[in-house]
N, CA, C and O atoms as a DFTB+ gen file, in Angstrom:
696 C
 N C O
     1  1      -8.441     -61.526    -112.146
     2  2      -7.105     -62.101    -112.116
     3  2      -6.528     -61.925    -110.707
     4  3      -6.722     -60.843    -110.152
     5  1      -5.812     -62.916    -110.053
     6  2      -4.815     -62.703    -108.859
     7  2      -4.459     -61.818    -108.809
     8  3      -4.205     -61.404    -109.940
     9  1      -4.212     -61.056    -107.972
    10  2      -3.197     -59.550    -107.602
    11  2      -1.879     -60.165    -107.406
    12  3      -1.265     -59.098    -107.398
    13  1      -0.965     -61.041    -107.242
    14  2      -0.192     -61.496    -107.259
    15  2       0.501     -61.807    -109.193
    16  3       1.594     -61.547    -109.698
    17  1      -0.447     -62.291    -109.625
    18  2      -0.260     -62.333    -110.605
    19  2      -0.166     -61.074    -111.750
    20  3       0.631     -60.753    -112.632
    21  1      -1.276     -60.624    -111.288
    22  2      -1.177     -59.298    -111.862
    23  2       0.114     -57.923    -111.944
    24  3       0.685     -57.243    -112.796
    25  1       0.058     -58.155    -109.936
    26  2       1.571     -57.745    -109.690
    27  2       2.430     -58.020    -110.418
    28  3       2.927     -57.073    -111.029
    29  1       3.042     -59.563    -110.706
    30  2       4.325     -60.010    -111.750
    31  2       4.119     -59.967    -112.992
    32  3       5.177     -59.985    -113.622
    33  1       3.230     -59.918    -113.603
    34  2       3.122     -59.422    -115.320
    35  2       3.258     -58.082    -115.567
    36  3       3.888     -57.577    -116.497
    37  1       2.282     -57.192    -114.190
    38  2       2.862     -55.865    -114.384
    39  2       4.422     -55.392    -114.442
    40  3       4.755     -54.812    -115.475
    41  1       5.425     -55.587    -113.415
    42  2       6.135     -55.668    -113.334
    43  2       6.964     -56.064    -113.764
    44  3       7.885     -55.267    -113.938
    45  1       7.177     -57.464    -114.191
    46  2       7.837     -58.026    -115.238
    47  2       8.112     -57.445    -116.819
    48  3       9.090     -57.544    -117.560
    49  1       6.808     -56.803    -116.977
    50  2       7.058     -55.928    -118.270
    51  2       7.510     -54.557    -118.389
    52  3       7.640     -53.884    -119.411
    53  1       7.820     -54.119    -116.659
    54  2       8.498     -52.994    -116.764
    55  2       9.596     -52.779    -116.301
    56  3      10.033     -51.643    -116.113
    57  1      10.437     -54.225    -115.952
    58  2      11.619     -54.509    -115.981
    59  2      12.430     -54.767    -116.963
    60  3      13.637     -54.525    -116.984
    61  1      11.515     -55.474    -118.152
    62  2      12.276     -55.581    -119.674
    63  2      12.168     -54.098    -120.265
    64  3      13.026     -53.713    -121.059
    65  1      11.319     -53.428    -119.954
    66  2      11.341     -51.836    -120.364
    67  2      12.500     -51.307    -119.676
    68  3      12.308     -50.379    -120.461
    69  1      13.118     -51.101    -119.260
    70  2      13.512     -50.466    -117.971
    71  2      14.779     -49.764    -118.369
    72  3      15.555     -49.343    -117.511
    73  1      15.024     -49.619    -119.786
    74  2      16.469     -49.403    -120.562
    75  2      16.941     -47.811    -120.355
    76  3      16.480     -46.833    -120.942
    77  1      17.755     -47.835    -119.578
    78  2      18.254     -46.778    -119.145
    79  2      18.436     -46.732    -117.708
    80  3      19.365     -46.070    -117.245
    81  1      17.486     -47.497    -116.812
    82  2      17.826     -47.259    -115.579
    83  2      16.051     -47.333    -115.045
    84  3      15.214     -47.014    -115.889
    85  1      15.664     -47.680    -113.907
    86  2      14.445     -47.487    -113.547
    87  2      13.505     -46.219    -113.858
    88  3      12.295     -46.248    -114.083
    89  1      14.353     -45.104    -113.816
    90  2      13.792     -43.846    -114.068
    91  2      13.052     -43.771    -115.502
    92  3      12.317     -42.823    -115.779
    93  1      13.231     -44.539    -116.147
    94  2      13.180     -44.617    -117.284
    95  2      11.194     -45.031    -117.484
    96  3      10.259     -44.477    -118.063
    97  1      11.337     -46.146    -116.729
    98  2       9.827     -46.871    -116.664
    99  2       8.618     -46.144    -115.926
   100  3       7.444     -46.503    -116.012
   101  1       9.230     -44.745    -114.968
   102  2       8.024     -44.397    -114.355
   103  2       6.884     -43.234    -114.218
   104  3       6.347     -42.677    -113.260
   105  1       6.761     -43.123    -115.808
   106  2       5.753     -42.864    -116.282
   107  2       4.530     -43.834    -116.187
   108  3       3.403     -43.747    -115.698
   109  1       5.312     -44.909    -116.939
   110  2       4.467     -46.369    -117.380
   111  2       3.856     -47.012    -116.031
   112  3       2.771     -47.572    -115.871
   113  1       4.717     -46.799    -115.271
   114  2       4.566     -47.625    -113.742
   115  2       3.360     -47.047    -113.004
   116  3       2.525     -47.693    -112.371
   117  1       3.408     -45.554    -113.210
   118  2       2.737     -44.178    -112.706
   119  2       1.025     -45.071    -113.313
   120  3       0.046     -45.485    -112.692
   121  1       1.396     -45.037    -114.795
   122  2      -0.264     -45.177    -114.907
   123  2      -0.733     -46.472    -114.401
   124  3      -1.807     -46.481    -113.799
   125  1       0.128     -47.923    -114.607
   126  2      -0.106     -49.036    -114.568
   127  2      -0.849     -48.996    -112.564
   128  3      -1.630     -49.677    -111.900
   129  1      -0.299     -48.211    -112.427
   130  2      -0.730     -48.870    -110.533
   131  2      -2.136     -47.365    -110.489
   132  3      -3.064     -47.180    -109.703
   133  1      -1.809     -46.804    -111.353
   134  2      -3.147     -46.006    -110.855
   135  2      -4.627     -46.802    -111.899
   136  3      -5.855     -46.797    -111.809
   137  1      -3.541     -47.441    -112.888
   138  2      -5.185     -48.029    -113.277
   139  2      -5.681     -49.390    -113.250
   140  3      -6.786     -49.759    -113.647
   141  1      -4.632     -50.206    -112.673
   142  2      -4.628     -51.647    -112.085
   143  2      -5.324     -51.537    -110.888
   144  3      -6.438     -51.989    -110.624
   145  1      -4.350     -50.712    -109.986
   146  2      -4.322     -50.918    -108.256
   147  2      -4.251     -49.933    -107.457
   148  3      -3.703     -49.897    -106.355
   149  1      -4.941     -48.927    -108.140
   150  2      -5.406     -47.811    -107.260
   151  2      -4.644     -46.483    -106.796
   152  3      -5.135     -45.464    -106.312
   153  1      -3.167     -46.808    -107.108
   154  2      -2.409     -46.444    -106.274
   155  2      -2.366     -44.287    -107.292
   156  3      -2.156     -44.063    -108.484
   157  1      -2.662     -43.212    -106.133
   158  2      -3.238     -42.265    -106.638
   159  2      -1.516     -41.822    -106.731
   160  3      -0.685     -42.337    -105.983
   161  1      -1.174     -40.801    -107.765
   162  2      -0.198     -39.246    -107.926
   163  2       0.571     -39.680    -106.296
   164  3       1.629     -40.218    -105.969
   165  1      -0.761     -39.042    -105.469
   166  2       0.608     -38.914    -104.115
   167  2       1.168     -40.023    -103.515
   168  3       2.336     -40.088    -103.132
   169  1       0.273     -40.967    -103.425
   170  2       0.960     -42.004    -102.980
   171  2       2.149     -42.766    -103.941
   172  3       2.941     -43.606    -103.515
   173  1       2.067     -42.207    -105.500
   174  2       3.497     -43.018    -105.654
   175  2       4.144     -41.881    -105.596
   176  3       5.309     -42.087    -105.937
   177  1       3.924     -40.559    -105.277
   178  2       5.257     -39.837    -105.463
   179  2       5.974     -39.977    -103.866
   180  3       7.158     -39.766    -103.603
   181  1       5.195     -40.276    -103.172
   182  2       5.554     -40.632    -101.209
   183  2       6.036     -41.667    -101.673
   184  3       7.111     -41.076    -101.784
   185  1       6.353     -43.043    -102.199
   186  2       7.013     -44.292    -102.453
   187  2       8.042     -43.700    -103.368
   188  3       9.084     -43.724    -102.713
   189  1       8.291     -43.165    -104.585
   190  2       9.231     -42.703    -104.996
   191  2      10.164     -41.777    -103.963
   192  3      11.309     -42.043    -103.597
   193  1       9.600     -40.964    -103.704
   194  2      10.359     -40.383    -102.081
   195  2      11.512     -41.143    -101.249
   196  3      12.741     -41.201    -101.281
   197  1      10.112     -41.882    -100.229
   198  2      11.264     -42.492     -99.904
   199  2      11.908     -43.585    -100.670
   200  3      12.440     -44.267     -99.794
   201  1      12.135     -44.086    -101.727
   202  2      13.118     -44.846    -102.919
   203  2      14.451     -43.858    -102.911
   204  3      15.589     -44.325    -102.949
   205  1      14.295     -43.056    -102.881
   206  2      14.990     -41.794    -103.275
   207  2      15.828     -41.204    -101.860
   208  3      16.698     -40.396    -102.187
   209  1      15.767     -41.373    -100.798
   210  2      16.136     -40.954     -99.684
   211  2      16.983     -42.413     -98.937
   212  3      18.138     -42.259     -98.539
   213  1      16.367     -43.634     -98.818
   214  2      16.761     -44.810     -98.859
   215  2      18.016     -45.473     -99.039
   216  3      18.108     -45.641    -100.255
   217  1      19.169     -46.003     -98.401
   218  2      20.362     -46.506     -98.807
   219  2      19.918     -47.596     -99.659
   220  3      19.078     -48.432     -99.322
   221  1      20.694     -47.538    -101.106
   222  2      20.341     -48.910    -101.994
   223  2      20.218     -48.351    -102.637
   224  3      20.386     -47.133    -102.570
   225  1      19.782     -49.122    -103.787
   226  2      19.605     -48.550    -105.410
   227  2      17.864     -47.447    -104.862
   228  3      17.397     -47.526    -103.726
   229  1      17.436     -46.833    -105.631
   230  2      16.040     -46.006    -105.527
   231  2      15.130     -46.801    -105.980
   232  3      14.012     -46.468    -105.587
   233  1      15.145     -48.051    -106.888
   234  2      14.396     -48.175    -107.599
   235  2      13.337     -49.674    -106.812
   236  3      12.513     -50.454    -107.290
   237  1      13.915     -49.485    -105.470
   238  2      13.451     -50.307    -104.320
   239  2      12.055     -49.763    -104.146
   240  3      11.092     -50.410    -103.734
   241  1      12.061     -48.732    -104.441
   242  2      10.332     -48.549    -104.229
   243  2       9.898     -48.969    -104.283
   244  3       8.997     -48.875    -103.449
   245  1       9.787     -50.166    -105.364
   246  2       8.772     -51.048    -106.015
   247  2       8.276     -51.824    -104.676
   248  3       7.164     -52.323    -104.502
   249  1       9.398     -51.802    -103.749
   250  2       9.074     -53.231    -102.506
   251  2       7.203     -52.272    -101.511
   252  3       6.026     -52.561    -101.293
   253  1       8.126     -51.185    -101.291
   254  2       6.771     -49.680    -101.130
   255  2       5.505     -50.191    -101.413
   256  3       4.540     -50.448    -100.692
   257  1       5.750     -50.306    -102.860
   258  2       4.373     -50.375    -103.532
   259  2       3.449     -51.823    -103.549
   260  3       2.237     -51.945    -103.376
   261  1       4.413     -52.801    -103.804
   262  2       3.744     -54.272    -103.596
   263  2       3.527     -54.217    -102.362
   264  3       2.300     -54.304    -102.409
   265  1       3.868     -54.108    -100.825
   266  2       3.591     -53.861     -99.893
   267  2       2.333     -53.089     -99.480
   268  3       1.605     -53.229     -98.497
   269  1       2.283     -52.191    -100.562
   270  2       0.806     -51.138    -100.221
   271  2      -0.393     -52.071    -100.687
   272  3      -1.527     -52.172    -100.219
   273  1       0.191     -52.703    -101.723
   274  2      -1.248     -53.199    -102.882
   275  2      -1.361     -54.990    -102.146
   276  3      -2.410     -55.633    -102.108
   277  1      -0.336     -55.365    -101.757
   278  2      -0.712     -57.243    -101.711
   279  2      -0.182     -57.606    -100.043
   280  3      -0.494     -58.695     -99.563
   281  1       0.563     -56.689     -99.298
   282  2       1.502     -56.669     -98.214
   283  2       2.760     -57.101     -98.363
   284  3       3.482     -56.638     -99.246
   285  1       3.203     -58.128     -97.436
   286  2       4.743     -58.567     -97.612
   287  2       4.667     -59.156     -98.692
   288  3       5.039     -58.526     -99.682
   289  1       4.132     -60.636     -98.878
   290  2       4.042     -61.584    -100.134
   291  2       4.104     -60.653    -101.347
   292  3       4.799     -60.999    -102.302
   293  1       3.382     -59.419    -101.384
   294  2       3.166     -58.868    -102.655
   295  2       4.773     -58.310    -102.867
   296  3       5.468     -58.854    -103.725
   297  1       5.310     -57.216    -102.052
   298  2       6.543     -56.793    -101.845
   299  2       7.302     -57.914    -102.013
   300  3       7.948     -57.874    -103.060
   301  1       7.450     -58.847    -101.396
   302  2       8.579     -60.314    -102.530
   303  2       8.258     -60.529    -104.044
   304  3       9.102     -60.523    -104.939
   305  1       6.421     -60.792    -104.258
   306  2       6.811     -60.630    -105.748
   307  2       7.174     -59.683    -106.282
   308  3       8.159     -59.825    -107.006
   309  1       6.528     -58.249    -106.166
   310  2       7.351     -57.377    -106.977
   311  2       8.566     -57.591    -107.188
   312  3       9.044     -57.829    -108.297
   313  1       9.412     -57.501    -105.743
   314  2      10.679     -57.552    -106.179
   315  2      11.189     -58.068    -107.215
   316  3      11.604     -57.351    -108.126
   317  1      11.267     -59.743    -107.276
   318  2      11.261     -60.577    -107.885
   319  2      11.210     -60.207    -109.248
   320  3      12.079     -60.242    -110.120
   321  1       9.742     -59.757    -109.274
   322  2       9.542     -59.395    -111.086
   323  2      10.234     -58.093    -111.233
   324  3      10.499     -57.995    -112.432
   325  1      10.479     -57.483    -110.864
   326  2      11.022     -56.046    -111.383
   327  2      12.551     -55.880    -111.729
   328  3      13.157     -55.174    -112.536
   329  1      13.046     -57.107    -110.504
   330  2      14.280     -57.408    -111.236
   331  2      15.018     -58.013    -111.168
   332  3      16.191     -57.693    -110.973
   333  1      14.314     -59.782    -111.390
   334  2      15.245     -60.505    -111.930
   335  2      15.028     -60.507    -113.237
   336  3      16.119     -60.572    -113.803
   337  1      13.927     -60.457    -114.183
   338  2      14.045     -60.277    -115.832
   339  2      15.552     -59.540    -116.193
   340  3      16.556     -60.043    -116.696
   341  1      15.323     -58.306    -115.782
   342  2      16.030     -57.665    -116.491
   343  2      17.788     -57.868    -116.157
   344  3      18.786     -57.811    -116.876
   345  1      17.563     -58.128    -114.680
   346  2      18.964     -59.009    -114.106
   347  2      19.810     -59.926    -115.338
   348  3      20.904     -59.784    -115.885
   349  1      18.889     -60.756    -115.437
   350  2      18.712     -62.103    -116.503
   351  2      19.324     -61.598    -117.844
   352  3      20.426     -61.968    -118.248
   353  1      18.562     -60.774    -118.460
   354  2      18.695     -60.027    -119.704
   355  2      19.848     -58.863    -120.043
   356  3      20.284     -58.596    -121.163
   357  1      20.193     -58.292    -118.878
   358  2      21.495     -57.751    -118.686
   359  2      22.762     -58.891    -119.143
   360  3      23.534     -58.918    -120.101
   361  1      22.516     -59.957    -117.743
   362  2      23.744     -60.988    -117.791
   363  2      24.148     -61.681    -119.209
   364  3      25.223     -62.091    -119.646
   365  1      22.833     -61.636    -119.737
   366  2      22.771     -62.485    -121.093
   367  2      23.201     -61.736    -122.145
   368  3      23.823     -62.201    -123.100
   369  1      22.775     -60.147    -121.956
   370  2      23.012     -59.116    -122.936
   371  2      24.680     -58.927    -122.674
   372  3      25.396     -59.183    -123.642
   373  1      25.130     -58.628    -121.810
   374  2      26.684     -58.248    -121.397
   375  2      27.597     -59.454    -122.110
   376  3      28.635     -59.233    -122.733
   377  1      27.025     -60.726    -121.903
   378  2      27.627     -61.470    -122.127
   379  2      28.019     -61.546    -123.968
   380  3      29.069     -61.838    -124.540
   381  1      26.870     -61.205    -124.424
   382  2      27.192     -60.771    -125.751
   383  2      27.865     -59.709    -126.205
   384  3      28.736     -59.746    -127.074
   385  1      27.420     -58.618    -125.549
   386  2      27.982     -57.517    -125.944
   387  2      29.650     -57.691    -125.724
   388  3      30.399     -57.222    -126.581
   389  1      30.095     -58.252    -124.766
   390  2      31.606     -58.460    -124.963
   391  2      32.311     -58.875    -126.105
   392  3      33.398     -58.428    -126.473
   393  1      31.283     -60.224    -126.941
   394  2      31.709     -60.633    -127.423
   395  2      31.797     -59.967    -129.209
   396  3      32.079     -60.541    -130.261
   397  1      31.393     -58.464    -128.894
   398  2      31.231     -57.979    -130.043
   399  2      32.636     -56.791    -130.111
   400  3      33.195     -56.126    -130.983
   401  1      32.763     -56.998    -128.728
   402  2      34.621     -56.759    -128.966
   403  2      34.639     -54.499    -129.299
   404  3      33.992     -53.695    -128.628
   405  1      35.200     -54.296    -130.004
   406  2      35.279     -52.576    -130.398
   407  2      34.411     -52.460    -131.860
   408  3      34.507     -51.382    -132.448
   409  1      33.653     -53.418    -132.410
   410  2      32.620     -53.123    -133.682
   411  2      32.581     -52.038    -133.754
   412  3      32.812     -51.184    -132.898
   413  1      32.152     -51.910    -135.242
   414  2      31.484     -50.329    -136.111
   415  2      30.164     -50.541    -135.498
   416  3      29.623     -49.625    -134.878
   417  1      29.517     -51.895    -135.656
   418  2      28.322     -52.217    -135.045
   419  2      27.743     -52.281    -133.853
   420  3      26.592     -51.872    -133.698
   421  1      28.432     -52.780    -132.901
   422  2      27.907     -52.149    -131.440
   423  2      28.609     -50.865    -131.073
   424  3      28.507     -50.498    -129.902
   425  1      29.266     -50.179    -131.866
   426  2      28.979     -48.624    -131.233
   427  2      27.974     -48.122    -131.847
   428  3      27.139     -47.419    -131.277
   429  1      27.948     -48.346    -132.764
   430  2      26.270     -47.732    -133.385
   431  2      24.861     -47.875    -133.007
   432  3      23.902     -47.115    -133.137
   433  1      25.011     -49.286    -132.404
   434  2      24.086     -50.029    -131.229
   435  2      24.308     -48.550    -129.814
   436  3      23.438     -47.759    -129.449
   437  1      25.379     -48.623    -129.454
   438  2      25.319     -47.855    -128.305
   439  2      25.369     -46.499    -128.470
   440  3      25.275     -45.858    -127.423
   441  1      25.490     -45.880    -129.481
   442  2      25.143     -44.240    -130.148
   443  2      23.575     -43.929    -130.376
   444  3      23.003     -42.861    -130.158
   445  1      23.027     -45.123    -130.865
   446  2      21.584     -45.214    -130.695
   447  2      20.835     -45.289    -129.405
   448  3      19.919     -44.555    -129.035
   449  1      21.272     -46.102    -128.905
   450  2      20.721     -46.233    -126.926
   451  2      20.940     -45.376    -126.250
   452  3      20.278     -45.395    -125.212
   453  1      21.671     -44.498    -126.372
   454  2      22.352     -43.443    -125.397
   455  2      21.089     -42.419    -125.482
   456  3      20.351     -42.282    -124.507
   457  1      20.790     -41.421    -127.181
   458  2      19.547     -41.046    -126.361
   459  2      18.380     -41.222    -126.534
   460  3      17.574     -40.294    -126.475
   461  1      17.972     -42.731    -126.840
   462  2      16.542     -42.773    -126.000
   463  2      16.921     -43.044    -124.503
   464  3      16.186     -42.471    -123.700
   465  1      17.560     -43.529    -124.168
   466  2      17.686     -44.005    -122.574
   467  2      17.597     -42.656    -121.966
   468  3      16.799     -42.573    -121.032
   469  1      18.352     -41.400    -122.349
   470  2      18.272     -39.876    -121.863
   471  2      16.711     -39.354    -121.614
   472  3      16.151     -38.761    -120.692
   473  1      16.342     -39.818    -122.760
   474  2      14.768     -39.428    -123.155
   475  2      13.685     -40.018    -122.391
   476  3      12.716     -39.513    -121.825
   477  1      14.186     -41.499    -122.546
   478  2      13.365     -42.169    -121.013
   479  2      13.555     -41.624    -119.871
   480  3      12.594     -41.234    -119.207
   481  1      14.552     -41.529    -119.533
   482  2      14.357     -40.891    -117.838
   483  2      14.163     -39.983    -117.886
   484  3      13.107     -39.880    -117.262
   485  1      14.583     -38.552    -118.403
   486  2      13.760     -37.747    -118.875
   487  2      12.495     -37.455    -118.779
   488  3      12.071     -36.446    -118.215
   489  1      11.654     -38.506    -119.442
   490  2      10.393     -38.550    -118.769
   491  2       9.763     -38.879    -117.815
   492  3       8.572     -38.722    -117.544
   493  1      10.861     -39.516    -117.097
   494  2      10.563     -40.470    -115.533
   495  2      10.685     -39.244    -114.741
   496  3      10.020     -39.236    -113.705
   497  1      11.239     -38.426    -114.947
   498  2      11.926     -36.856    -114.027
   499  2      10.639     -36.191    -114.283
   500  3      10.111     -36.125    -113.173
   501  1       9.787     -35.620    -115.225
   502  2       8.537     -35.642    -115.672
   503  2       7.496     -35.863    -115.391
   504  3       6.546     -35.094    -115.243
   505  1       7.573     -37.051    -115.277
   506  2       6.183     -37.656    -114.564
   507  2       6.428     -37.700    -113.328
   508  3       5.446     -38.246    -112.826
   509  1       7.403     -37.363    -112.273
   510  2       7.304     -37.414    -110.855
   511  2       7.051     -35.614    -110.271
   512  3       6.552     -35.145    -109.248
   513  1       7.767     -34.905    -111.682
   514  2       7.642     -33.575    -111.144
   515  2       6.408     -32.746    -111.209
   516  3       5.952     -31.787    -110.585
   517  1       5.970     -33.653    -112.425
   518  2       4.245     -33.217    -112.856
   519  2       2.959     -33.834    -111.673
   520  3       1.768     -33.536    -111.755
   521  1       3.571     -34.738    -110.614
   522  2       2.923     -35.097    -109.407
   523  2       2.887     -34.530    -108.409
   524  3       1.953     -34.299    -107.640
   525  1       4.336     -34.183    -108.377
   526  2       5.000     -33.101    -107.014
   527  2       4.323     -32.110    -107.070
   528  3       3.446     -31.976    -106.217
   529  1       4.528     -30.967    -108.214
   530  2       4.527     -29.594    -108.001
   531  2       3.538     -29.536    -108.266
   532  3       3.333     -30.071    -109.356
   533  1       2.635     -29.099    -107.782
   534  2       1.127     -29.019    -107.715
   535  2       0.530     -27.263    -106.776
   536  3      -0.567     -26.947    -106.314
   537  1       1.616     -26.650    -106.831
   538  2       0.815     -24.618    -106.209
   539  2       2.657     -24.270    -105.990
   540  3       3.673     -24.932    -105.780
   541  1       2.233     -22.609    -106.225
   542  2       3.375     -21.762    -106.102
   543  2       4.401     -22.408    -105.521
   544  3       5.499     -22.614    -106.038
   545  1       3.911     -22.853    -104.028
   546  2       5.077     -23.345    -103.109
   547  2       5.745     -24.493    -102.957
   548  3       6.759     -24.587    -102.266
   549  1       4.950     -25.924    -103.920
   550  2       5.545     -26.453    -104.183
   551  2       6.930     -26.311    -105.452
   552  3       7.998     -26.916    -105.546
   553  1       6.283     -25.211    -106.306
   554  2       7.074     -25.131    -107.649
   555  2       8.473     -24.801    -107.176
   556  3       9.451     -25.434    -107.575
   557  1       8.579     -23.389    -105.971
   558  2       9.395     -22.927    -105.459
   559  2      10.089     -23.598    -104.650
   560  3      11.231     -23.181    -104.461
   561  1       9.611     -24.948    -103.848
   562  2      10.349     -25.187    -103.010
   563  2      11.447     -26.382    -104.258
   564  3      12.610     -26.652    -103.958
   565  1      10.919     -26.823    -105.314
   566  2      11.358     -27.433    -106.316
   567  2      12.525     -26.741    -106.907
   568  3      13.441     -27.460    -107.306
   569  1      12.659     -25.203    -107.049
   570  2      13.704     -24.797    -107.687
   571  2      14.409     -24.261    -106.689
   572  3      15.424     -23.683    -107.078
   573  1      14.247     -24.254    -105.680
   574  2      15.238     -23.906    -104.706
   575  2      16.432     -25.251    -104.788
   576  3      17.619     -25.298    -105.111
   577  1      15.522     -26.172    -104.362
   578  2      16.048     -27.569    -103.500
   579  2      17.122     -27.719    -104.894
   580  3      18.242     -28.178    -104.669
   581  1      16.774     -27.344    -106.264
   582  2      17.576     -27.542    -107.316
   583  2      18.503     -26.755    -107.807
   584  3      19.264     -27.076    -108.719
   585  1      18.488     -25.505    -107.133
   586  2      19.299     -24.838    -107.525
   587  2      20.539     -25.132    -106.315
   588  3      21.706     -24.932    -106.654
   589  1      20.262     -25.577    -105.005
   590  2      20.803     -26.052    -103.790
   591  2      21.489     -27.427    -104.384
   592  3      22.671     -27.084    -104.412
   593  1      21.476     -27.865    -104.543
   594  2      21.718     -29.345    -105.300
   595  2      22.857     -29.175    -106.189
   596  3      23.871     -29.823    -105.929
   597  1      22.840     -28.197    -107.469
   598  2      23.196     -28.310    -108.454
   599  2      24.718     -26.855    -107.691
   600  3      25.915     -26.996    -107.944
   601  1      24.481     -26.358    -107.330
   602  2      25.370     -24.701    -107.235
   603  2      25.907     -24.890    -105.505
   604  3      26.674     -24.054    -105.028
   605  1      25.440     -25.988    -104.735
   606  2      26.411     -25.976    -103.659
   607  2      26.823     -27.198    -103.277
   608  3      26.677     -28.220    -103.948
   609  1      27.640     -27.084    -101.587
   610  2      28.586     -28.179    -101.605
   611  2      27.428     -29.227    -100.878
   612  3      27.651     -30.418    -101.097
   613  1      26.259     -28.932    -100.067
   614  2      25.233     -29.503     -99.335
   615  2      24.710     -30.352     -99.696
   616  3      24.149     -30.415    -100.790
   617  1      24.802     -31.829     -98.281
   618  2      24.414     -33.057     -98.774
   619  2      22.756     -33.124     -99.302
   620  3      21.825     -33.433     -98.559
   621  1      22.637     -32.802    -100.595
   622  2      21.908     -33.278    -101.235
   623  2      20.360     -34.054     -99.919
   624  3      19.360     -33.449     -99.531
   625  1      20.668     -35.085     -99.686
   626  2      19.543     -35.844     -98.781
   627  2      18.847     -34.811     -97.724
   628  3      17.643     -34.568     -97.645
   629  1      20.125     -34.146     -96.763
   630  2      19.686     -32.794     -96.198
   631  2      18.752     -31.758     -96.766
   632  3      17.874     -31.378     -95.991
   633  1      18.777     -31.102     -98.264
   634  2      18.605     -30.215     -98.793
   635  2      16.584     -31.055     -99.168
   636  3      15.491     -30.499     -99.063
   637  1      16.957     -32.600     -99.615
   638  2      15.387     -32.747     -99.758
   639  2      14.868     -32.838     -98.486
   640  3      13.775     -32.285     -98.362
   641  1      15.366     -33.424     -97.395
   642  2      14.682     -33.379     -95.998
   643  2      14.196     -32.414     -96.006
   644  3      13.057     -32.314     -96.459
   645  1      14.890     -31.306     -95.494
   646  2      14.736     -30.214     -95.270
   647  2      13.366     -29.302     -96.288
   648  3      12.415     -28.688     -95.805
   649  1      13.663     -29.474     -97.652
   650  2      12.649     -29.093     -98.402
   651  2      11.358     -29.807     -97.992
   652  3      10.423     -29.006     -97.983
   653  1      11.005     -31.028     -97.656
   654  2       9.738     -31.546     -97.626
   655  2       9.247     -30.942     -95.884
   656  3       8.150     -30.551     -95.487
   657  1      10.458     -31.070     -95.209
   658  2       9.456     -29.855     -93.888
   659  2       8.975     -28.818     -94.196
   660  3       7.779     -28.571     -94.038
   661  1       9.711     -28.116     -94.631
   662  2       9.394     -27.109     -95.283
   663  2       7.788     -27.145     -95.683
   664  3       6.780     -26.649     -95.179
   665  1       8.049     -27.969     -96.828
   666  2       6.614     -28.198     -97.992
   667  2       5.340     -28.917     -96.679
   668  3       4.210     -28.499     -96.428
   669  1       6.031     -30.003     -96.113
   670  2       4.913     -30.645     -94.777
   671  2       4.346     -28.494     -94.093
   672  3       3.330     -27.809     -94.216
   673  1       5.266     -28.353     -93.658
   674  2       5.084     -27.389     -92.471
   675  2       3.879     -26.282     -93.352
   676  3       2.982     -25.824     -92.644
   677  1       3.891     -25.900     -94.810
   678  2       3.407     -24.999     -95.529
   679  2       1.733     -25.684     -95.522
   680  3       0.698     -25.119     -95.170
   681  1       1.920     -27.091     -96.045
   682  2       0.604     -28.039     -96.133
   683  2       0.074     -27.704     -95.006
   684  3      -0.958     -27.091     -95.281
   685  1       0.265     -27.795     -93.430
   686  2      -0.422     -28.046     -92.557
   687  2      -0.790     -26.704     -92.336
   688  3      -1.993     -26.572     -92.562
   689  1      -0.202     -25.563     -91.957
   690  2      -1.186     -23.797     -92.169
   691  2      -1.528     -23.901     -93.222
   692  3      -1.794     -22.716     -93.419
   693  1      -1.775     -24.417     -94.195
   694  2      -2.469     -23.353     -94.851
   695  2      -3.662     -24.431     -95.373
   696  3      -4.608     -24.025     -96.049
């Protein structure tokens, strides 16, 4: 099959997944490119990275990854498929959901969504941390950077910079 093609069916089906937020899909994404298109643990957790460091939504990675697997052309389709579906399906979904006004029924709709969508990303947090932390010093530099994050006033982006020199500087001695 086309890698182009392949690219947008992959993708496309993990944009209609995507309920909760991108974080949600990248487990699924995790296996789909390691068993489509090669793409190993580190190299998507380095594309999730920088997604994650990046001005814009995070979930731009995807451009990362079609870029790695097809080049530019591939990086336009991804885009494309990853999210205009769900673009589409939002606009179409919102548009209904308004029209269901304060229902018994769409809050029950949205009491239900609330936590699988938790649960999805959840596992998206999961499957990136089960890539990352891989020896003592990654684990540690993981609960530092989180306890830094969560308990002070420090810009966040600083605190991961800083952690991955760190983690770079540890990789290269040892």
């Amino acid at each position: 099959m086309n890698v182009f093609i392949q690219l947008a069916l992959s993708f496309s089906l993990l944009s209609i997944l995507a309920v909760g937020g991108g974080t949600a899909v990248l487990p699924e994404m995790q296996s789909i490119l390691a068993h489509q298109f090669g793409i190993d643990h580190t190299q998507f957790v380095h594309a999730y990275s920088i997604g994650q460091l990046s001005p814009g939504p995070n979930m731009l990675m995807v451009l990362i990854i079609g870029y790695r697997i097809a080049g530019l052309l591939g990086a336009g389709v991804v885009l494309l498929a990853f999210f205009l579906p769900s673009s589409i399906l939002c606009f179409y979904a919102g548009h209904l959901w308004s029209r269901f006004g304060e229902s018994s029924w769409r809050r029950t709709v949205q009491n239900a969504l609330e936590p699988i969508s938790i649960g999805l990303m959840a596992s998206g947090v999961y499957a990136v941390g089960k890539a990352s932390i891989f020896s003592p010093v990654t684990l540690a530099l993981a609960l530092v950077t989180l306890y830094l994050i969560l308990r002070t006033k420090i810009n966040p982006v600083l605190v991961i910079l800083v952690a991955g020199l760190v983690g770079a500087l540890f990789s290269y001695y040892s």
